[in-house]
C-alpha positions in Angstrom: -28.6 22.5 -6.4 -28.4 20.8 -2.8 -25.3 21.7 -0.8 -24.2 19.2 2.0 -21.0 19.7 3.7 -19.5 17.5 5.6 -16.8 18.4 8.5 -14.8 16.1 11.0 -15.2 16.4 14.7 -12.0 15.3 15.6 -10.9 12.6 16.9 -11.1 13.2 20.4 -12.6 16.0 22.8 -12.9 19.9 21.9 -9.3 20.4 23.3 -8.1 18.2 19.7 -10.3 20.6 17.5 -9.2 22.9 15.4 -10.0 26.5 15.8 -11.9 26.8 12.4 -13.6 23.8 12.5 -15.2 25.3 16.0 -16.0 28.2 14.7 -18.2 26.8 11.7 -19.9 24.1 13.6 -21.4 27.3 16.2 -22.1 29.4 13.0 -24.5 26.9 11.8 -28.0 26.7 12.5 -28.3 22.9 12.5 -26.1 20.5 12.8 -26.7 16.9 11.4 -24.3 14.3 13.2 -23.7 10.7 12.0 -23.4 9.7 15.9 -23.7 11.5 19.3 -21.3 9.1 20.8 -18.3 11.9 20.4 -16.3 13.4 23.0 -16.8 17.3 21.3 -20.6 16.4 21.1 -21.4 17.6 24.7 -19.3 20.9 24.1 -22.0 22.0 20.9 -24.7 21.0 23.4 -23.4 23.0 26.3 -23.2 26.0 23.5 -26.8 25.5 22.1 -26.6 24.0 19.0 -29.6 22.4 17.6 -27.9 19.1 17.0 -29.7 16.0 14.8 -28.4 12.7 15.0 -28.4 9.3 13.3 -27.8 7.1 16.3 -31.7 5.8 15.5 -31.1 4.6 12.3 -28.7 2.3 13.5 -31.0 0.2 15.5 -33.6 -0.1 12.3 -31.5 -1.9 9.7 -29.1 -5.1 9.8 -26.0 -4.1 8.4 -23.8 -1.2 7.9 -24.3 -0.6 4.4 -28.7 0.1 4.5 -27.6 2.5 7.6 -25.3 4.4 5.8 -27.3 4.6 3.0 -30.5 5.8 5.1 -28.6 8.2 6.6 -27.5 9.5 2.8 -31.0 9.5 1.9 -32.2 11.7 5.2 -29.1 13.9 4.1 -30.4 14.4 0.5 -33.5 15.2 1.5 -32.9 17.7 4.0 -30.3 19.1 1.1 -34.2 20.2 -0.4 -35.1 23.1 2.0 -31.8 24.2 3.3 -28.2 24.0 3.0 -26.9 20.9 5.6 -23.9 20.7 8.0 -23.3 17.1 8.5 -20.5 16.4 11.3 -18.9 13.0 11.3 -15.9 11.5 14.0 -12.1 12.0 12.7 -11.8 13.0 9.1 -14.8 12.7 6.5 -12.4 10.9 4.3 -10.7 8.5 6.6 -13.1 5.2 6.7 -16.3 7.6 6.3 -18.7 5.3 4.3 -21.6 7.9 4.4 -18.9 11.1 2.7 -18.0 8.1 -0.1 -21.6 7.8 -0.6 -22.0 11.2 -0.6 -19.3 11.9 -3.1 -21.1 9.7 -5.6 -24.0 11.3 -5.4 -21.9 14.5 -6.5 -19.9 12.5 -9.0 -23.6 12.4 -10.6 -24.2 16.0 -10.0 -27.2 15.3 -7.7 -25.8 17.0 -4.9 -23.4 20.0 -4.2 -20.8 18.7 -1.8 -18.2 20.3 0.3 -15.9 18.4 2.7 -14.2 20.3 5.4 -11.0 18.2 7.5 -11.1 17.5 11.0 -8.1 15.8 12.6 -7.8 12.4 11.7 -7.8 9.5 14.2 -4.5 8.4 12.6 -2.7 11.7 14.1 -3.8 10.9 17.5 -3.0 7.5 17.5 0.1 7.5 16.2 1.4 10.2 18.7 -0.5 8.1 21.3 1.7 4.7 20.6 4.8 6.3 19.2 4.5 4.7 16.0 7.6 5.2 13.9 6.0 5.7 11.0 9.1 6.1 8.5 9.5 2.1 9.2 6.5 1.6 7.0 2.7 2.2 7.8 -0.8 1.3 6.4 -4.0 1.7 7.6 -6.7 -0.9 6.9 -10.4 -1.6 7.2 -11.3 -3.8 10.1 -14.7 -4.8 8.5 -13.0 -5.6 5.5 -9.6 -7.7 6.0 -8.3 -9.6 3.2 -4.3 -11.3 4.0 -3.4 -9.5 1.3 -3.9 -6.2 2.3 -1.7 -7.9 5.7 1.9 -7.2 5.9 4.3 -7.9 8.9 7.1 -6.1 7.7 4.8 -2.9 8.6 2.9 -0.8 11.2 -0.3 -1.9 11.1 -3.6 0.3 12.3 -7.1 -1.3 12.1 -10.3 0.7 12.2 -13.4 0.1 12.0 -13.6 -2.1 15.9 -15.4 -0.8 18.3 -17.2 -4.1 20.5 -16.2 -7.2 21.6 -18.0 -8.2 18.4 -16.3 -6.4 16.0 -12.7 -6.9 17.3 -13.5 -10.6 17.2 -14.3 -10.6 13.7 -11.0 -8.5 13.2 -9.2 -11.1 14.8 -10.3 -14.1 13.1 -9.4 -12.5 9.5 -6.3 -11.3 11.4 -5.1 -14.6 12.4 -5.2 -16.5 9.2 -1.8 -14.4 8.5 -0.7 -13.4 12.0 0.2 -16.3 15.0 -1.8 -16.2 17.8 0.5 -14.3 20.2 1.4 -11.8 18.3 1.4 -8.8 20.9 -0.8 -6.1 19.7 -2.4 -3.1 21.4 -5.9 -1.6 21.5 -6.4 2.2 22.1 -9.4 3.9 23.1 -10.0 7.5 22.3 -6.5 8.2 22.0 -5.4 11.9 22.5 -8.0 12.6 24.9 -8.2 12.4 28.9 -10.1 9.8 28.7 -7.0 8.2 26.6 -6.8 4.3 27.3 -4.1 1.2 25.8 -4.7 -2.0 26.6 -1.6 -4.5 25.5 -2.7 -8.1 24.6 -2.3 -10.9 22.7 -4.1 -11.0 18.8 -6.0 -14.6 20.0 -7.6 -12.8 23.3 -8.3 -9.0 22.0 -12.1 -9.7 22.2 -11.6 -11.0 25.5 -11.6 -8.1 27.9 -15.0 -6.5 27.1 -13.4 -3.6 25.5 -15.7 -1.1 23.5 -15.9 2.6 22.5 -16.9 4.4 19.0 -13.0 5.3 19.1 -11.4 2.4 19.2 -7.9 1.3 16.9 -5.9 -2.0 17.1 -2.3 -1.6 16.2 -0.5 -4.3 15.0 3.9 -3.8 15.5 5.7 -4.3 12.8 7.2 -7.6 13.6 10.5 -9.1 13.2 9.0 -12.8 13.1 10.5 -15.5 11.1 7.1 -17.8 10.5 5.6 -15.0 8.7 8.4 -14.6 6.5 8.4 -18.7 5.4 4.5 -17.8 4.5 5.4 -14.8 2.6 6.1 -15.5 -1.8 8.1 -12.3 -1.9 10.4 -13.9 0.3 10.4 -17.9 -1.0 11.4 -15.9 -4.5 14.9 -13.9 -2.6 15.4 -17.2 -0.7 15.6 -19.3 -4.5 17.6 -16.4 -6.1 20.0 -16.4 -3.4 20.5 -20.0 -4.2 21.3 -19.9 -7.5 23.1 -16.9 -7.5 26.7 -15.9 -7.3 27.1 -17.0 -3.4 24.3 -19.7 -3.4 24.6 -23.3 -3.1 27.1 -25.2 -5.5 24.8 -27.4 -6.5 21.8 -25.1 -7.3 23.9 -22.9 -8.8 24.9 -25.1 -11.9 21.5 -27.1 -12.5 19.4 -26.3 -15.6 16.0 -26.6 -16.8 17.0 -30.3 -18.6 19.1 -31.5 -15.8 15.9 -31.1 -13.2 13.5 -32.9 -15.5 13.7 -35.9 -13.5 13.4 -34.6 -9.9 9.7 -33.4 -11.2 8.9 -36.7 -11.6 10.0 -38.2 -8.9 8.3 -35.1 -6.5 5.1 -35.9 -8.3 5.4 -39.6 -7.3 5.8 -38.6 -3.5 2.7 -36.6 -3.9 0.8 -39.2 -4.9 2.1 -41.5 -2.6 0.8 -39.4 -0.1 -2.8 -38.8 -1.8 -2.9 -42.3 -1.8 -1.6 -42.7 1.9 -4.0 -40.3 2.8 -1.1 -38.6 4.7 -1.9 -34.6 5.4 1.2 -34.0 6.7 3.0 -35.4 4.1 1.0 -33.7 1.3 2.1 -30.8 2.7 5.3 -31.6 2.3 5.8 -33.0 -0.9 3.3 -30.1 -2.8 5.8 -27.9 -1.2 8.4 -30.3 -3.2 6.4 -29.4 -6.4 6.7 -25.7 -5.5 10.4 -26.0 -4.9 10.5 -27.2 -8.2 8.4 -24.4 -9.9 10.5 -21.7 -7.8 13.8 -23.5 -8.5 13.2 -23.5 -12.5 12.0 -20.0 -12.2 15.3 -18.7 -10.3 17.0 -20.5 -13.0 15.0 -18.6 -15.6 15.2 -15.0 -14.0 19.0 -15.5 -13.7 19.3 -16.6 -17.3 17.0 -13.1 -18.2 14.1 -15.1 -19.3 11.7 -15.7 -17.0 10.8 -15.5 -13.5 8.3 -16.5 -10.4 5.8 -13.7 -11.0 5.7 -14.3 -14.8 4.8 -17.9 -14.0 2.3 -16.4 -11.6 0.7 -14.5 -13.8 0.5 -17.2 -16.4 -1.3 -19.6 -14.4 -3.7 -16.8 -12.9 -4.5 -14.9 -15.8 -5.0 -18.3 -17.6 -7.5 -19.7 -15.3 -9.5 -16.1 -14.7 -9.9 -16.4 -19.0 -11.2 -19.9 -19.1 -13.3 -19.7 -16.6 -16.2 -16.8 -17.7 -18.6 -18.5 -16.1 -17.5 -17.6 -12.9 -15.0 -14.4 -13.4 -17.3 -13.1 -16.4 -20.4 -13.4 -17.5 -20.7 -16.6 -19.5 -24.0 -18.9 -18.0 -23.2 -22.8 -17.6 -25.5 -24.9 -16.6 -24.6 -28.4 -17.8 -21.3 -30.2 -18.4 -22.2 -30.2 -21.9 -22.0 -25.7 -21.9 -19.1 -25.9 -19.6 -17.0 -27.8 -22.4 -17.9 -25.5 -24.7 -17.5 -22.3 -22.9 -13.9 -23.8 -21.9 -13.1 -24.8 -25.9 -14.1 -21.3 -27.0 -11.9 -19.8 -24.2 -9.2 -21.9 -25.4 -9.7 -20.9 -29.2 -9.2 -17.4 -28.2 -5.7 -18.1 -26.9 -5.3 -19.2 -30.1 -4.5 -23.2 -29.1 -4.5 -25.6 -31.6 -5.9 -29.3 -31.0 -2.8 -32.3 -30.8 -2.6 -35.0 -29.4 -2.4 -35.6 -25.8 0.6 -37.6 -25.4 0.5 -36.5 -21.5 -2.7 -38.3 -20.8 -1.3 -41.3 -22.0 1.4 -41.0 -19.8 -0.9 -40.1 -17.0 -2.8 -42.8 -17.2 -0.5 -45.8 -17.9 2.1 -44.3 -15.1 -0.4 -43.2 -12.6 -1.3 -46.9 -12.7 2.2 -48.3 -11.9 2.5 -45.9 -9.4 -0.2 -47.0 -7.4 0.8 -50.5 -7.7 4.2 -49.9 -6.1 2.5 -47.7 -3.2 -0.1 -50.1 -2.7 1.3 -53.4 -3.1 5.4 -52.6 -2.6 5.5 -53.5 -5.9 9.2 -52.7 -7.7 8.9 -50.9 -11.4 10.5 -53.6 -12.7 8.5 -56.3 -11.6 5.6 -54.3 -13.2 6.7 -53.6 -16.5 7.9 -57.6 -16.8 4.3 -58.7 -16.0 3.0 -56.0 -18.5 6.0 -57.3 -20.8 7.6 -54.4 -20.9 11.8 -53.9 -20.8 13.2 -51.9 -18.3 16.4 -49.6 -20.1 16.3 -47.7 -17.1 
């Protein structure tokens, strides 16, 4: 069967290597390297190694993933007339695309695979910056940032940035959750002599021409109080404090019944504001509607039935199942196969037909609504010209 193994260079200059890892890189007789662009690469060429890199390959495809996967497929092959030493930077299994691709290869017993550590970048780095780790730490993918994977209330590194390119990119995903002057730092080979930290601003990191194949952005945990009033985790404490033991006097004693009304009268301000075409004030008054939703679930976690995340999960779950057309693999293509890939969803929840009393509602009310925002017209001046008695 092939053999491939696959062995970190570090991530810095030979000093950073480990003993071991040195001595099986100059017992082999070739040595395959993902990139030349390492500090320890001039060290194996100064002792004679018979070095073969990818840096090529990089040029002759688009994007990361048909590199990687060329490179794979050079690696395979060469697995067919000898056993192959392939080094990569830092660890093979920190942010290595080519060892994951690699490992499936093995998962499918095409390929005999052995990965042998290096030191991680993360070891260097976080001596570099004095990153108190116990605070709380992750380590994410610069190519791939969702804001959920984002969290203030921890260190943050981010791989994967090594251009101007690349650490703008970072930063654009990185500022839907972060404000623009959040201070961050950028190190470059960190652990070596050639160790460099430039501090900066998240909106200008892409600013200063700053580039290396070991690059890291690190992101402080931060003590920042916008972040928290964007954060659910923290909307959810702020509610329960409210209607707990030491909230607010009236929070504390209202009930699902005795809220009814406030519901209604937030979902007139919203409209209002549709109809206004007021931004800011939509803004606003949705975040009435949540208040609402987060107020009734407080109520419902205190009383042991319910709370936020059920809701949460509810509403999510519910819409991933009704719509297989787009979460699954149901085909739609006119309104007439979207209604009947929606009643079939529905059937399956096992929801009986009855009678929509709501849409009544909606419609007669949405009407009278719209006369009062558009014409200043009182709701009892409407329901006497529809002939209608006010009990109200």
């Amino acid at each position: 069967m092939k053999r491939i193994e696959v062995i970190g260079l570090g991530s810095s200059n030979l000093a950073q290597m480990p003993l071991g890892i040195w001595q099986r890189l100059t017992q082999a007789e070739k040595i395959h390297l993902r990139t030349k662009d390492h500090p320890a690469v001039q060290a194996l060429e100064e002792a004679g190694m018979v070095l073969v890199d990818f840096d090529e390959v990089y040029e002759q495809h688009d994007s990361f993933e048909g590199t990687y996967r060329h490179i794979v497929d050079t690696l395979l092959e060469a697995a067919t007339e000898a056993d192959v030493l392939y080094a990569v930077p830092g660890h093979p299994l920190f942010y290595e695309t080519t060892t994951e691709l690699l490992m499936q290869h093995a998962a499918a017993n095409e390929v005999e695979l052995k990965i042998t550590g290096g030191q991680s970048f993360i070891d260097a780095v976080v001596t570099a910056l004095e990153i108190p780790v116990n605070e709380g730490f992750q380590v994410i993918d610069g190519m791939n940032i969702t804001t959920k994977d984002l969290n203030h209330r921890q260190h943050t590194l981010v791989t994967q940035v090594y251009d101007q390119h690349s650490l703008g990119e970072a930063k654009l995903s990185l500022l839907e959750y972060y404000p623009a002057d959040t201070a961050v730092q950028v190190v470059d080979a960190a652990g070596s002599p050639e160790q460099n930290i430039y501090d900066a601003q998240l909106h200008e990191i892409d600013h200063g021409g700053i580039k290396g194949n070991l690059l890291c952005l690190y992101i402080p945990k931060v003590d920042d109080e916008r972040l928290d009033m964007r954060d659910i985790d923290y909307m959810v404490e702020v509610f329960d404090v409210l209607v707990g033991e030491d909230g607010c006097p009236w929070d504390k004693e209202q009930t699902h019944e005795s809220l009814e009304r406030h519901l209604i009268e937030e979902t007139y301000e919203v409209i209002e504001a549709i109809e206004n075409g007021d931004d800011e004030a939509i803004v606003e008054e949705f975040g009435d509607i949540l208040l609402q939703v987060a107020l009734h679930s407080a109520i419902g976690r205190k009383d042991g039935f319910f709370d936020f995340y059920d809701v949460l999960e509810s509403l999510t779950a519910k819409i991933i199942r009704r719509h297989p057309h787009v979460f699954g693999e149901e085909v739609v293509e006119t309104r007439e196969d979207l209604d009947r890939v929606w009643a079939r969803a529905k059937q399956k929840e096992g929801k009986r037909e009855k009678i929509k009393h709501e849409k009544a509602y909606g419609g007669i009310v949405l009407d009278w609504m719209k006369e009062t925002i558009h014409e200043g017209k009182a709701l009892d001046e409407i329901l006497k010209e529809g002939g209608y008695k006010n009990e109200a």
